[in-house]
PLY file of the C-alpha trace (Angstrom):
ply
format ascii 1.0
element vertex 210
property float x
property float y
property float z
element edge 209
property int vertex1
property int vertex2
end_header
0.00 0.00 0.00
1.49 3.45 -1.35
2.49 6.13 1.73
0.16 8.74 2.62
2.86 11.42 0.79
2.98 9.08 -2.48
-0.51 8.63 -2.80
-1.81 11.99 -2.39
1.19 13.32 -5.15
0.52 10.80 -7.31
-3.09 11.97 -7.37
-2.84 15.05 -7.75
0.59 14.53 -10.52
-1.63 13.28 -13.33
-4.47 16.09 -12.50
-1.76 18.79 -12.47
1.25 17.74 -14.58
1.70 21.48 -15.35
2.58 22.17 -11.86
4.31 18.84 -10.65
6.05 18.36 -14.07
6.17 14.40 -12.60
5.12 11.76 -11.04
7.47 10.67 -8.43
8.77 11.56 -5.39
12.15 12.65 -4.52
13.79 9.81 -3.25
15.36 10.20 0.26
18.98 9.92 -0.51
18.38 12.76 -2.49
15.77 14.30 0.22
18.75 14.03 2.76
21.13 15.80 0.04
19.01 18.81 -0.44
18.19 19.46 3.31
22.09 19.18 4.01
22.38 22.56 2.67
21.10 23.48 6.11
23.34 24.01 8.52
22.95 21.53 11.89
21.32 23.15 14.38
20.54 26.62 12.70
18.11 28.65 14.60
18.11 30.53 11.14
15.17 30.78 8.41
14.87 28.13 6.17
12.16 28.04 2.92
11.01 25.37 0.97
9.76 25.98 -2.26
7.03 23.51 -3.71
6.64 21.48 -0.43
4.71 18.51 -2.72
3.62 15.96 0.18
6.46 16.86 2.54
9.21 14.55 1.91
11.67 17.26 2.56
9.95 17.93 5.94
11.54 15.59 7.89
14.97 15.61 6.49
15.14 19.81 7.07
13.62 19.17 10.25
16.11 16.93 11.63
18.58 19.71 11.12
17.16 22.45 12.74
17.90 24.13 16.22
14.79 25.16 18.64
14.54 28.67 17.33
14.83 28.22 13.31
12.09 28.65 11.76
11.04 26.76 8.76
8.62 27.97 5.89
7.83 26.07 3.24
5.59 27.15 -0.04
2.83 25.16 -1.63
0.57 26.14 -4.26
-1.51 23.04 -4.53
-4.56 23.50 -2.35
-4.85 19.09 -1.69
-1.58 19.37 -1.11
-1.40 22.29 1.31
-4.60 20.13 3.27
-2.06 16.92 3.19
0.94 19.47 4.32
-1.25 20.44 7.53
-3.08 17.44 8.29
0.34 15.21 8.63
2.90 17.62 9.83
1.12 20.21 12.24
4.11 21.73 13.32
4.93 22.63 9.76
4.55 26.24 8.67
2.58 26.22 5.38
1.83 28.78 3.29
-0.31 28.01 -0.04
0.96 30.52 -2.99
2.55 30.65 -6.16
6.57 31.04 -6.39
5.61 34.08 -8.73
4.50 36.05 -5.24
7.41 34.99 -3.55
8.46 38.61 -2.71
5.11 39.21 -1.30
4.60 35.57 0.31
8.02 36.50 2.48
6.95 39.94 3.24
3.53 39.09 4.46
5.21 36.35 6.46
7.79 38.91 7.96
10.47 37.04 6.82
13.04 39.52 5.05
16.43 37.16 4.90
17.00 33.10 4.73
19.55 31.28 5.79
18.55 28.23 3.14
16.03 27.99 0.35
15.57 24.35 -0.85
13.55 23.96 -3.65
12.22 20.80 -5.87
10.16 23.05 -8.01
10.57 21.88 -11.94
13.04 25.12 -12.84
13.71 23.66 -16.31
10.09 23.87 -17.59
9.33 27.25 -16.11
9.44 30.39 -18.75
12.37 32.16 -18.38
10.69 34.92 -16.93
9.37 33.37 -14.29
12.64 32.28 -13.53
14.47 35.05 -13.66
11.82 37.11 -11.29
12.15 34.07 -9.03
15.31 33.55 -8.78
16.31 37.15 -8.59
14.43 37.40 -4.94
16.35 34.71 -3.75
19.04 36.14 -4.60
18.46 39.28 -2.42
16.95 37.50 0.40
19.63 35.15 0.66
21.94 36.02 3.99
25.86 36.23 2.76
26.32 32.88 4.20
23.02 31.56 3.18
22.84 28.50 0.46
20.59 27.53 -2.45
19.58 24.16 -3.47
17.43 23.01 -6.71
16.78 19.53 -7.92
17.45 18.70 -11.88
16.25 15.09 -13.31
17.60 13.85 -16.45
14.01 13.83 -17.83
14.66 17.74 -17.98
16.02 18.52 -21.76
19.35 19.77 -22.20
18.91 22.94 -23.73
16.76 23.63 -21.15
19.21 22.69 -18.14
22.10 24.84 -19.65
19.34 27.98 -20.13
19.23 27.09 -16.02
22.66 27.43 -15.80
23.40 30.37 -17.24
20.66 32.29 -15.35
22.48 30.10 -12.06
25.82 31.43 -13.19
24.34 35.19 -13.41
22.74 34.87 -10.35
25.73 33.64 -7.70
29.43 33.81 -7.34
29.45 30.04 -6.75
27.12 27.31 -8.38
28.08 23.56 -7.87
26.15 20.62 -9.84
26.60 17.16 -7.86
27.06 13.91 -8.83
23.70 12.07 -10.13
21.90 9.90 -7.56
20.86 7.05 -9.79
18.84 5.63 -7.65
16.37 8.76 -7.67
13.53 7.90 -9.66
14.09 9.65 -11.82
17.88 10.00 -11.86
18.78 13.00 -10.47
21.17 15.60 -9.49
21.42 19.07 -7.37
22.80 22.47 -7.96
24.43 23.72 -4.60
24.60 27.97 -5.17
26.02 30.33 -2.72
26.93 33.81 -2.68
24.76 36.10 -4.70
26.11 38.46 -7.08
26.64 42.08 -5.53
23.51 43.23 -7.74
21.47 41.60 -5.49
22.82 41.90 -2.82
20.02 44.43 -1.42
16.54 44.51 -1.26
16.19 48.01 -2.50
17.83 46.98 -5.92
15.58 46.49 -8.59
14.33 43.56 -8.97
13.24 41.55 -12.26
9.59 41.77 -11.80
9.45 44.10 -14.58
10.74 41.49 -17.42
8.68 40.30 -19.71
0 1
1 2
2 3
3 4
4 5
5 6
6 7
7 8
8 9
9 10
10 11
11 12
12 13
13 14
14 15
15 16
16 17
17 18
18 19
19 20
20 21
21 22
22 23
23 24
24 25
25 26
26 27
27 28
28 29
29 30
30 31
31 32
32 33
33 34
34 35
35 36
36 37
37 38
38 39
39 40
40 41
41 42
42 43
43 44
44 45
45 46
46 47
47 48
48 49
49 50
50 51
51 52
52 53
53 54
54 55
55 56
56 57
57 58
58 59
59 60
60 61
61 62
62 63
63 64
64 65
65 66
66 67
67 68
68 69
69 70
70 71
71 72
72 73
73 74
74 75
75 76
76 77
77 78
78 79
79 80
80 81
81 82
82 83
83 84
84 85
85 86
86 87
87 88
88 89
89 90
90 91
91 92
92 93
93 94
94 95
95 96
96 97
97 98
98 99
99 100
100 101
101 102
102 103
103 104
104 105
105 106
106 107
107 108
108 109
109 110
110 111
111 112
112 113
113 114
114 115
115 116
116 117
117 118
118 119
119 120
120 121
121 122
122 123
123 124
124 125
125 126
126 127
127 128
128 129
129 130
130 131
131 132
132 133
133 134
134 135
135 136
136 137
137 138
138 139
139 140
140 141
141 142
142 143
143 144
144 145
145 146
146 147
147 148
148 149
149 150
150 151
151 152
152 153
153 154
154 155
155 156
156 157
157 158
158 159
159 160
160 161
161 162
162 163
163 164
164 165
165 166
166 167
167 168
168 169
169 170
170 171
171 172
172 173
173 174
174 175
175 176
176 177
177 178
178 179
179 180
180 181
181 182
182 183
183 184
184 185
185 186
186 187
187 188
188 189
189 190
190 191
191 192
192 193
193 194
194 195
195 196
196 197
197 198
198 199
199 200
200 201
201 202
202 203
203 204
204 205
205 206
206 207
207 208
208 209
């Protein structure tokens, strides 16, 4: 019998391929790799972007200290139920990554330590991407640390386009080794250190590209 987490994503998956671009669920050697990103015991702010089920949860909790505090972003409203009903002491917000400027404002959150994120990047627009990724990039503390997941069902084209905007965005992007055993196979970019462009909130920011 499937786990509450699988079953409810693989529900909703094939009812909103658009937004879950697939199927599975990361696997948990990769689950562990993303949340190492945060630090052990941080009593910083760490944000998940597209929480799915909540297979992260766990992993990110394990690593927090008593005063962190842990946001994570869901726009999928079954999902956000599943999110509240199985991990009360999660903090869940439902919203689209587009509003992530205003989703952290309203949630008085105005630096992280960590974003982790298992959101599709390769099949988003560019724009979206680069309005995205250009608030992380301010909110980020100096010290603080991105992770994204990247399947090998993602085209290549499409990866390198990620890349670039990656390479743009920080000082430092590393792409790990692929974890085979990820259905699908899978591997992480690790990027630190934004770019001194956005490297205040008052900058402007790329909400104005189209």
């Amino acid at each position: 019998m499937a786990r509450p987490d699988h079953a409810v994503f693989l529900k909703r998956s094939f009812s909103k391929m658009d937004q879950l671009a697939t199927p599975f669920l990361t696997g948990r050697r990769l689950c562990r790799q993303l949340a190492a990103v945060v630090p052990r015991g941080t009593n910083g702010v760490v944000v998940e972007l597209g929480a799915g089920p909540g297979v992260l949860a766990e992993p990110i909790r394990e690593r927090l200290g008593p005063h962190a505090r842990y946001l994570a972003i869901e726009i999928d409203s079954e999902l956000v139920a599943h999110l509240r009903r199985h991990k009360p002491w999660l903090e869940v917000v439902q919203g689209d990554v587009a509003d992530l400027d205003r989703i952290l404002d309203e949630a008085g959150i105005t630096e992280v330590d960590a974003f982790v994120s298992t959101l599709p990047w390769a099949v988003f627009p560019q724009t979206l991407r680069l309005q995205v990724m250009g608030t992380i990039a301010r909110r980020l503390v100096p010290g603080g640390v991105m992770s994204m997941i990247i399947t090998w069902m993602a085209l290549p084209n499409r990866v390198q386009v990620l890349r670039d905007l990656l390479d743009t965005h920080f000082d430092e992007v590393v792409e790990t080794a692929t974890e085979w055993r990820n259905p699908p196979p899978a591997r992480t970019f690790l990027c630190r250190r934004p770019l001194p462009q956005f490297n205040s909130l008052d900058e402007q920011d790329t909400r104005s590209v189209s």
